[in-house]
C-alpha positions as CSV (number, residue, x, y, z in Angstrom):
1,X,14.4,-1.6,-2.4
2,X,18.0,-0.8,-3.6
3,X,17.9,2.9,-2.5
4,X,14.2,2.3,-1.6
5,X,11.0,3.9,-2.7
6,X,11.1,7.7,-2.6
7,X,7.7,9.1,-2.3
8,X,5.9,9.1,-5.8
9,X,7.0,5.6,-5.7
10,X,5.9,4.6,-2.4
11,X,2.0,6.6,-3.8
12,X,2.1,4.9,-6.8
13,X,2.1,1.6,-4.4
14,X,-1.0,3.0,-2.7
15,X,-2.9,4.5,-5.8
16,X,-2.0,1.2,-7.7
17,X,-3.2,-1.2,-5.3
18,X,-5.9,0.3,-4.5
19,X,-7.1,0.8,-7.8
20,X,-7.0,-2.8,-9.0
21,X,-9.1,-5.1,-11.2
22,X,-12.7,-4.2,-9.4
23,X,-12.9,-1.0,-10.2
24,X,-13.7,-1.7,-14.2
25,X,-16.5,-3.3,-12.4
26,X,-17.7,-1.0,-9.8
27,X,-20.1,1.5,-11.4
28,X,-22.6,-1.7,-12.4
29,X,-22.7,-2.4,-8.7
30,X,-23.3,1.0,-7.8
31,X,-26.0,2.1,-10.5
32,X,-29.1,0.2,-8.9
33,X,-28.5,2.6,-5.6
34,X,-28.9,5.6,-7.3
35,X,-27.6,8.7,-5.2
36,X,-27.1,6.1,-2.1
37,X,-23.9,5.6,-3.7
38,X,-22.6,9.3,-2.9
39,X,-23.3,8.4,0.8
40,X,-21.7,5.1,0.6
41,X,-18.4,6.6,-0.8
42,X,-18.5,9.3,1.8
43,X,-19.0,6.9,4.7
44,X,-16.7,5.0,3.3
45,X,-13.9,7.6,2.7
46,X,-14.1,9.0,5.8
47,X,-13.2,5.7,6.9
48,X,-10.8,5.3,5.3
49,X,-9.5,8.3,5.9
50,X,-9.0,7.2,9.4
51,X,-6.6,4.5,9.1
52,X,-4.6,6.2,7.0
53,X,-4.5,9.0,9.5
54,X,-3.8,6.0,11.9
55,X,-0.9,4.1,9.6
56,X,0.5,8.0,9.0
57,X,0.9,8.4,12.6
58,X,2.6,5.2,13.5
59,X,5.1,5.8,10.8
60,X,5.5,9.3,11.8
61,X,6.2,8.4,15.9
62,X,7.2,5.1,15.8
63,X,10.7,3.8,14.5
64,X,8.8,3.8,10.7
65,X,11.5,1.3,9.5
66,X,10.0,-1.5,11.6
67,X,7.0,-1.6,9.5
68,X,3.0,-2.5,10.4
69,X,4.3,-5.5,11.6
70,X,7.1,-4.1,13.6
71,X,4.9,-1.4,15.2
72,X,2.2,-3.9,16.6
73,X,4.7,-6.5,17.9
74,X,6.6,-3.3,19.9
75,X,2.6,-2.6,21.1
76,X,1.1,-6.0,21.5
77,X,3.4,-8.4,21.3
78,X,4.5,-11.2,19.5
79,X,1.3,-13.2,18.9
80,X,-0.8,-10.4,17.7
81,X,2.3,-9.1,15.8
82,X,1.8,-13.0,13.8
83,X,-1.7,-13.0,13.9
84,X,-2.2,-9.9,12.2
85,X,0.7,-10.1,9.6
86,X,-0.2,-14.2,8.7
87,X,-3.8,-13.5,7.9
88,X,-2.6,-10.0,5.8
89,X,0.2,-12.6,3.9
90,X,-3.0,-14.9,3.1
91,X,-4.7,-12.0,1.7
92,X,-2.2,-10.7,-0.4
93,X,-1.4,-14.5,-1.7
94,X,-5.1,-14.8,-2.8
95,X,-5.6,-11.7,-3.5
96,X,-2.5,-11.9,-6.0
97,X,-3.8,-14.9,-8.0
98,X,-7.0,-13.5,-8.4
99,X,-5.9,-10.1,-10.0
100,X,-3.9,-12.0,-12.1
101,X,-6.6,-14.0,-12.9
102,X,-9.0,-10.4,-14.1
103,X,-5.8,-9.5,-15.9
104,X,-5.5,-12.6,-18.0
105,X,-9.0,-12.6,-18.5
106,X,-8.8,-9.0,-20.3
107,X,-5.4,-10.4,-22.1
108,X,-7.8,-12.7,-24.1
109,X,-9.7,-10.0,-25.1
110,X,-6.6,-8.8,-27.0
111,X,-5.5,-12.1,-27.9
112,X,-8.8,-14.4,-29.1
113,X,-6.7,-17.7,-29.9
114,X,-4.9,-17.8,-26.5
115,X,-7.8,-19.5,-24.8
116,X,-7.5,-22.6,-27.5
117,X,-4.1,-23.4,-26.8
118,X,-3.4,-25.9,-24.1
119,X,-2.2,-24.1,-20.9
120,X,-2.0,-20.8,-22.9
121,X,-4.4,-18.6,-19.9
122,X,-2.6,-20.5,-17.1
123,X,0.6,-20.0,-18.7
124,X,0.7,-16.4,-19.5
125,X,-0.3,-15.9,-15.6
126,X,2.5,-17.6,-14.7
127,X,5.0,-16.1,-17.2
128,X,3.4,-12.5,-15.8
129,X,3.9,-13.2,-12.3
130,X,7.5,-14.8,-13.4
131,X,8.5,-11.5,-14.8
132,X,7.7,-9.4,-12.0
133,X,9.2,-11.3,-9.8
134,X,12.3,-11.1,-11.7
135,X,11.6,-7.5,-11.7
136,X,11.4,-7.1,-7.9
137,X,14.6,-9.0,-7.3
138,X,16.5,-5.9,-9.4
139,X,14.5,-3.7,-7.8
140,X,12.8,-2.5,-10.4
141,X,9.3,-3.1,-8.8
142,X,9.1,1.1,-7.5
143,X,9.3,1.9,-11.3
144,X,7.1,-0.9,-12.3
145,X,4.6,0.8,-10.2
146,X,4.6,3.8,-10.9
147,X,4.5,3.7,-14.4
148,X,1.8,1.4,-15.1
149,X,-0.2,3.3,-11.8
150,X,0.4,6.6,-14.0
151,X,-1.3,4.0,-17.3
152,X,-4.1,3.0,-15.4
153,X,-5.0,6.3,-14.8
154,X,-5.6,7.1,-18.0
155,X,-8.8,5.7,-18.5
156,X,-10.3,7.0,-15.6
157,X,-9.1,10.4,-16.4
158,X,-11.2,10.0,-20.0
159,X,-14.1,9.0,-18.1
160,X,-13.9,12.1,-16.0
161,X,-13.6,14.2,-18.4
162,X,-16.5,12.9,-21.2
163,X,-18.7,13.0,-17.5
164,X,-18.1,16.9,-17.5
165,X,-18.4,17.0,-21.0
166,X,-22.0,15.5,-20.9
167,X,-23.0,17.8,-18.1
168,X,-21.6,21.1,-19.7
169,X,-23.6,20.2,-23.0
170,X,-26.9,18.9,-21.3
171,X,-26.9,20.0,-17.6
172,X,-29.1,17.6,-15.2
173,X,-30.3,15.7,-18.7
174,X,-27.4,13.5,-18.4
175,X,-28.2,12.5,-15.5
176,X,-31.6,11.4,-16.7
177,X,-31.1,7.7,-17.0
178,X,-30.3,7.4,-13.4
179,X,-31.9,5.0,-10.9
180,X,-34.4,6.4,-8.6
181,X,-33.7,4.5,-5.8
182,X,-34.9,6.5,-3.1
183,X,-32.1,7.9,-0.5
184,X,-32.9,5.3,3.0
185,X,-30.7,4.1,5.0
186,X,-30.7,0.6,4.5
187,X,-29.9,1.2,0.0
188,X,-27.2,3.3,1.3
189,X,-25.9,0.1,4.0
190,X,-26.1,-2.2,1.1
191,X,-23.5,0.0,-1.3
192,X,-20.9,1.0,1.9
193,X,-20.6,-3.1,1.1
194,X,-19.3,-2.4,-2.1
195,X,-17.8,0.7,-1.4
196,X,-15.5,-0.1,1.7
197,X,-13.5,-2.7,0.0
198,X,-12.5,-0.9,-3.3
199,X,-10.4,1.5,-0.9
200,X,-8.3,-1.6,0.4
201,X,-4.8,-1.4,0.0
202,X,-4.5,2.3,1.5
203,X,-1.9,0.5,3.9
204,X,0.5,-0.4,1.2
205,X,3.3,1.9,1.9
206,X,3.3,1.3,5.9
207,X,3.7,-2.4,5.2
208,X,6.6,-2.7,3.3
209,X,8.2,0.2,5.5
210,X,12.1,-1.4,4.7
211,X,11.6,-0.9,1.4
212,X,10.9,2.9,1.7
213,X,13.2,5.9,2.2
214,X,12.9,7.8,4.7
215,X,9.9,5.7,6.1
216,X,9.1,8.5,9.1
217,X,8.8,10.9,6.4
218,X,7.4,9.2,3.3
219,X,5.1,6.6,4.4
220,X,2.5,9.3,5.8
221,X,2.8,11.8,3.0
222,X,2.2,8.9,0.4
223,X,-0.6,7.2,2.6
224,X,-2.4,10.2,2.6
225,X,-1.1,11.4,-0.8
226,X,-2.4,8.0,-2.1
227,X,-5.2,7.4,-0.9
228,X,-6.9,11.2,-1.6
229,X,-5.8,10.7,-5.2
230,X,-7.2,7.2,-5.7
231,X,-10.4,8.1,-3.5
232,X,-11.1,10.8,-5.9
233,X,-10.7,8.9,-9.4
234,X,-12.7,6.0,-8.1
235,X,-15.5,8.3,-6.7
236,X,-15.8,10.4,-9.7
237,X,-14.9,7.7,-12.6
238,X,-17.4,5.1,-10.9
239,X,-20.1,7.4,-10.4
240,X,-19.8,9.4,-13.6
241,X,-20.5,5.9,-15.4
242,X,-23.6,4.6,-12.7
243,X,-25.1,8.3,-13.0
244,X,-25.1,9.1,-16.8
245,X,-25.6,5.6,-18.1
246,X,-29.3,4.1,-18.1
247,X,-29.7,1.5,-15.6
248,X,-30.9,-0.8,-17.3
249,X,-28.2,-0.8,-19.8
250,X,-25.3,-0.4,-17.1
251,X,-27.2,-3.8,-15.1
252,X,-26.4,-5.7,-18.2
253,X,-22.5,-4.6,-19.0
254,X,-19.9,-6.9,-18.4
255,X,-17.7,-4.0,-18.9
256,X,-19.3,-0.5,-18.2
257,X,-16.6,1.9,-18.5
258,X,-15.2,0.3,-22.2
259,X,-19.6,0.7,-22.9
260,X,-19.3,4.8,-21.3
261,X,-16.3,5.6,-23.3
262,X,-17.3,3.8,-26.4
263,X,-20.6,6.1,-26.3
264,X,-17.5,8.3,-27.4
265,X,-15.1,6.7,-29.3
266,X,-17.2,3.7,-30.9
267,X,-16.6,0.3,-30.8
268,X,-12.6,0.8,-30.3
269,X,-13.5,1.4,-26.8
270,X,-13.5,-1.7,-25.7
271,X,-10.3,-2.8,-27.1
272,X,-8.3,0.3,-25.6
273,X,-10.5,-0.4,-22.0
274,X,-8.9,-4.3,-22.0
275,X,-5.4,-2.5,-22.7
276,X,-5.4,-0.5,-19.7
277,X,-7.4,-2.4,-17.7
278,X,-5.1,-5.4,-18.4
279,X,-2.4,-3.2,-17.1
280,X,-3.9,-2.0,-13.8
281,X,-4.4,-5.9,-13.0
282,X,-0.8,-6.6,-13.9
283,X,0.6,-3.2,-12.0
284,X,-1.6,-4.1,-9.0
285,X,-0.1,-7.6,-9.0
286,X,3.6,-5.9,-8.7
287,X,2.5,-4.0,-6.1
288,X,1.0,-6.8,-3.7
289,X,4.1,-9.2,-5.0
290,X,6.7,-6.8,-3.1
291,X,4.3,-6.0,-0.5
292,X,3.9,-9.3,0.2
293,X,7.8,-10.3,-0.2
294,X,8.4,-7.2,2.4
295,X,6.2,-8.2,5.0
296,X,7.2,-12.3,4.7
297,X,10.9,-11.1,5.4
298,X,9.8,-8.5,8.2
299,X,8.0,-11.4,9.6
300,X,11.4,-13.6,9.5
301,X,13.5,-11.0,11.1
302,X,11.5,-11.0,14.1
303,X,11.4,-15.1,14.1
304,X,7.5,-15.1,13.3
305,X,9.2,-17.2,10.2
306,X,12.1,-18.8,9.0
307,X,15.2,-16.8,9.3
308,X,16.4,-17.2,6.2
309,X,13.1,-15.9,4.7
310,X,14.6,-12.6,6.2
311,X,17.7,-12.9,3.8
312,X,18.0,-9.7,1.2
313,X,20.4,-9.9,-2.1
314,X,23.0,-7.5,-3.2
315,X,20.3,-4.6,-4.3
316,X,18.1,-5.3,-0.9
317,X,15.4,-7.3,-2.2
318,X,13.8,-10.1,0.1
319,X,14.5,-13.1,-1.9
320,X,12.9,-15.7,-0.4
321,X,10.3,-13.4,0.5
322,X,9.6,-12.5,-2.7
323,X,9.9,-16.1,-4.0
324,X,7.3,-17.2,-1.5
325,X,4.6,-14.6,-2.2
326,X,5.7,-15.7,-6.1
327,X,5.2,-19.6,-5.4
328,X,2.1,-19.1,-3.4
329,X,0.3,-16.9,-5.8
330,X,1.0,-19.2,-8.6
331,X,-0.7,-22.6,-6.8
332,X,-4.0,-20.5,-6.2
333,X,-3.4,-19.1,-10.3
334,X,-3.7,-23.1,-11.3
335,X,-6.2,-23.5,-9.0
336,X,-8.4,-20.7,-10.2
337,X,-7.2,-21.7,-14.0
338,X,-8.8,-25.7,-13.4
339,X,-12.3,-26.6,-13.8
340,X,-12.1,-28.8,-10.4
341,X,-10.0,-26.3,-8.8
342,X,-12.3,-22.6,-9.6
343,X,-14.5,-24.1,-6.5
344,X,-11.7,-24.6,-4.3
345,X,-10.3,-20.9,-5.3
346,X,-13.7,-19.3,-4.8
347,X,-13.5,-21.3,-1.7
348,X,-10.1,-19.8,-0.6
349,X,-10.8,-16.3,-1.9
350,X,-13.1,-16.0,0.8
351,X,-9.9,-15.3,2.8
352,X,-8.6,-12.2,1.2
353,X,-10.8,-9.8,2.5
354,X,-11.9,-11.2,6.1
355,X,-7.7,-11.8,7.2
356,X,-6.8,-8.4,5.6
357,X,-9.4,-6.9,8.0
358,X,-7.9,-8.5,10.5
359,X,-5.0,-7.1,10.3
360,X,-6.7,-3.3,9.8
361,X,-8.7,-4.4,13.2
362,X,-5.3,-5.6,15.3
363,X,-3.2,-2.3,13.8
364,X,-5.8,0.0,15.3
365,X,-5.8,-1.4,18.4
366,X,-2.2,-1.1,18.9
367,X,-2.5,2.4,17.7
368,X,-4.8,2.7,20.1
369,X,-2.5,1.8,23.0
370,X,0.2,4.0,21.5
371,X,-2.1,6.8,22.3
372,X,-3.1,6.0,25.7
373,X,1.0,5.5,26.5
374,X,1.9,8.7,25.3
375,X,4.0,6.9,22.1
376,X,1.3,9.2,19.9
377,X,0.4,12.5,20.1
378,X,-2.6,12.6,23.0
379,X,-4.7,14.8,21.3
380,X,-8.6,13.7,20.3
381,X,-7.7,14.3,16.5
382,X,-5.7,11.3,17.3
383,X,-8.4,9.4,19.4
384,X,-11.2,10.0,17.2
385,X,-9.3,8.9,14.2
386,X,-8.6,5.3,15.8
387,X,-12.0,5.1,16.8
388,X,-13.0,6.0,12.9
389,X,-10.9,3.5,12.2
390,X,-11.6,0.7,14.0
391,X,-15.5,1.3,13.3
392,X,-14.5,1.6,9.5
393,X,-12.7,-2.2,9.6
394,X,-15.7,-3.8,12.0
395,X,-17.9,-2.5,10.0
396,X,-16.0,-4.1,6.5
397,X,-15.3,-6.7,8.3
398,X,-19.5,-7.4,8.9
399,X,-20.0,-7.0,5.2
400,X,-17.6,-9.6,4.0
401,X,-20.1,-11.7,5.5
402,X,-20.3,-14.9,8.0
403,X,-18.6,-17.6,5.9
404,X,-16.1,-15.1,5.1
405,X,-15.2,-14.8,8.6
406,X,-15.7,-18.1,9.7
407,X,-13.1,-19.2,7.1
408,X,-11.2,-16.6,7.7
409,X,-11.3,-17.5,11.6
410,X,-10.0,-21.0,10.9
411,X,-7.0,-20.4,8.6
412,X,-5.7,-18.1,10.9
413,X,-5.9,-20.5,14.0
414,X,-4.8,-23.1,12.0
415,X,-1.7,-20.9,10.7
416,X,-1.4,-19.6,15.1
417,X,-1.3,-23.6,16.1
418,X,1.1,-24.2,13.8
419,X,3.5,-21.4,14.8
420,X,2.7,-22.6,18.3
421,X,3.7,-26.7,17.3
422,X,7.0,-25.2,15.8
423,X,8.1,-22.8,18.7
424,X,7.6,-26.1,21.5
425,X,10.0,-28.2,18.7
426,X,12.6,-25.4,18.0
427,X,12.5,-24.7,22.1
428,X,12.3,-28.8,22.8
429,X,15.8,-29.3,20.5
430,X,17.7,-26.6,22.4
């Protein structure tokens, strides 16, 4: 925004959304499938790996400055343009309030008291979310990112490294506490589950295209950029930790990667793991804020929304945009902050993953017809990446589960029938 995002800023919007609040989790999900893990990753990278091929070739061939959005409405129209786009802005709403909800949680692990006071939690959420909001309107959100993605590295980086310092010192003996779990296919199934959905967010720099220089030119360098760099810290920290930690141990860690490093560093581990791990929450949460604020205004100027939710300020931030994403991301916060309300949250959260899918599924499928027009390259590099990539979102899509996309189903129809209900008013009036 401003001058835009040049390309370490538009990669630090892919590594750091990618690499969010789950990954401090991931190796105790992985650990129980032993080696199945390395084939979940790979099945899932090469996924991946795919629709980022597929996002770096609409930005390459198409006008890039349109955006995701702008590229399927040109291909399909303007009802798959909104269905696609509405169900990715739920995503990134709920998605939003529960990062910052991991990141507040680690806050009070630097800050016992804060939990006592009355609205303290819910209030430094809001305060967080206030700041970077403020942040994004001076467009300041590209240097947000990529300082706190080059932060959150850190750790990760650490891990790596005590992993190949284990392994130099005692060869396959570190390796020794390591579930057995047979390699079968349906152990390796299960973890592609886990796996697919810690690489979403590879789309972050075709989304928010406008705020991007050079879009034709940097979105597909910093897609792929991004995505290879964050693919290869969270394949090596995550399975450093499952591999050399004892299963047993890992199964009961609430926070394996502070417990890995503090093998290390002693029990100052944890503290300095809540610090960063605080901070890739919070840079995340900038991240999805202007991605979010980008596609509400792309979404405006086509008439999908409100005009004036298309409106940009003097440095070329989306205001209302911006606010929206802001607003919307605060409600679920309280929700997800309110003993009544954590049901209805965990209810609503059920969206972020299913209507993000979505969208991966409808982008493909324009891509798709871009290559049978001739709008991309007709090669079968081209055609075998879309089919990768459509397999690679059905397939996420199946994990998220049935009430996943059941919900997810019904939010978006509710969200087309409205659109539909205000279109037959604003044509009535006329």
């Amino acid at each position: 925004m401003g001058r835009g995002l040049g390309f370490w800023g538009a990669t630090a919007l892919v590594v750091g959304n990618i690499i969010g609040s789950s990954i401090f989790m991931l190796p105790a999900g992985l650990a129980p499938f032993g080696l199945n893990a390395l084939i979940a990753w790979g099945v899932s990278i090469a996924g991946a790996a795919c629709l980022a091929f597929v996002y770096a070739q609409l930005a390459l061939h198409l006008p890039a400055g349109a955006g995701s959005h702008g590229h399927v409405k040109s291909l399909l129209g303007d009802d798959a343009a909104w269905i696609g786009s509405w169900g990715y802005l739920l995503s990134v709403w709920t998605a939003n309030a529960a990062i910052a909800v991991a990141g507040v949680s680690y806050c009070l692990n630097l800050m016992p008291g804060l939990d006592q006071w009355s609205f303290g939690p819910e209030g430094l959420g809001l305060l967080v979310i206030a700041l970077l909001f403020a942040a994004n309107l001076r467009a300041m959100g590209g240097l947000v990112q990529i300082a706190s993605t080059l932060l959150k590295l850190l750790p990760f980086a650490l891990v790596i490294a005590l992993g190949l310092r284990l392994f130099i010192d005692n060869g396959s003996a570190a390796f020794e506490g390591m579930s057995r779990q047979p390699i079968a296919w349906e152990p390796a199934l299960a973890s592609v589950g886990i796996t697919l959905f810690a690489l979403l967010g590879l789309e972050s720099a075709a989304v928010p295209a406008r705020a991007v220089r050079d879009p034709n030119i940097v979105v597909p360098r910093a897609t792929l950029a991004g995505l290879l760099l964050a693919g290869f810290v969270s394949v090596a920290a995550t399975c450093i930790v499952a591999f050399m930690m004892p299963t047993a141990q890992i199964a009961q860690s609430s926070a394996p990667i502070a417990d890995f490093i503090g093998r290390f560093m002693g029990g100052g581990a944890g503290l300095l793991v809540a610090i960063f791990a605080a901070i890739s929450c919070f840079g995340a949460l900038n991240g999805w804020l202007l991605v979010g604020g980008e596609l509400t205004a792309a979404m405006a100027s086509t008439g999908g929304l409100p005009h004036r939710a298309a409106e940009r300020n003097a440095r070329g931030a989306p205001i209302a945009g911006l606010m929206s994403c802001a607003v919307v991301s605060s409600i679920f916060l309280l929700l997800a902050f309110s003993r009544r309300g954590a049901a209805a949250f965990e209810f609503v959260a059920l969206l972020s993953t299913t209507t993000s899918l979505v969208f991966f599924v409808i982008c493909t499928l324009a891509a798709l017809k871009a290559w049978g027009s001739g709008q991309l390259p007709k090669t079968r590099s081209t055609l075998l990446a879309c089919l990768g990539a459509l397999i690679f979102s059905m397939a996420a899509l199946y994990s998220a589960g049935l009430e996943s996309a059941v919900w997810g189903a019904a939010c978006i129809t509710a969200g087309y029938a409205w659109r539909r209900i205000s279109l037959a008013r604003r044509n009535a009036s006329r």
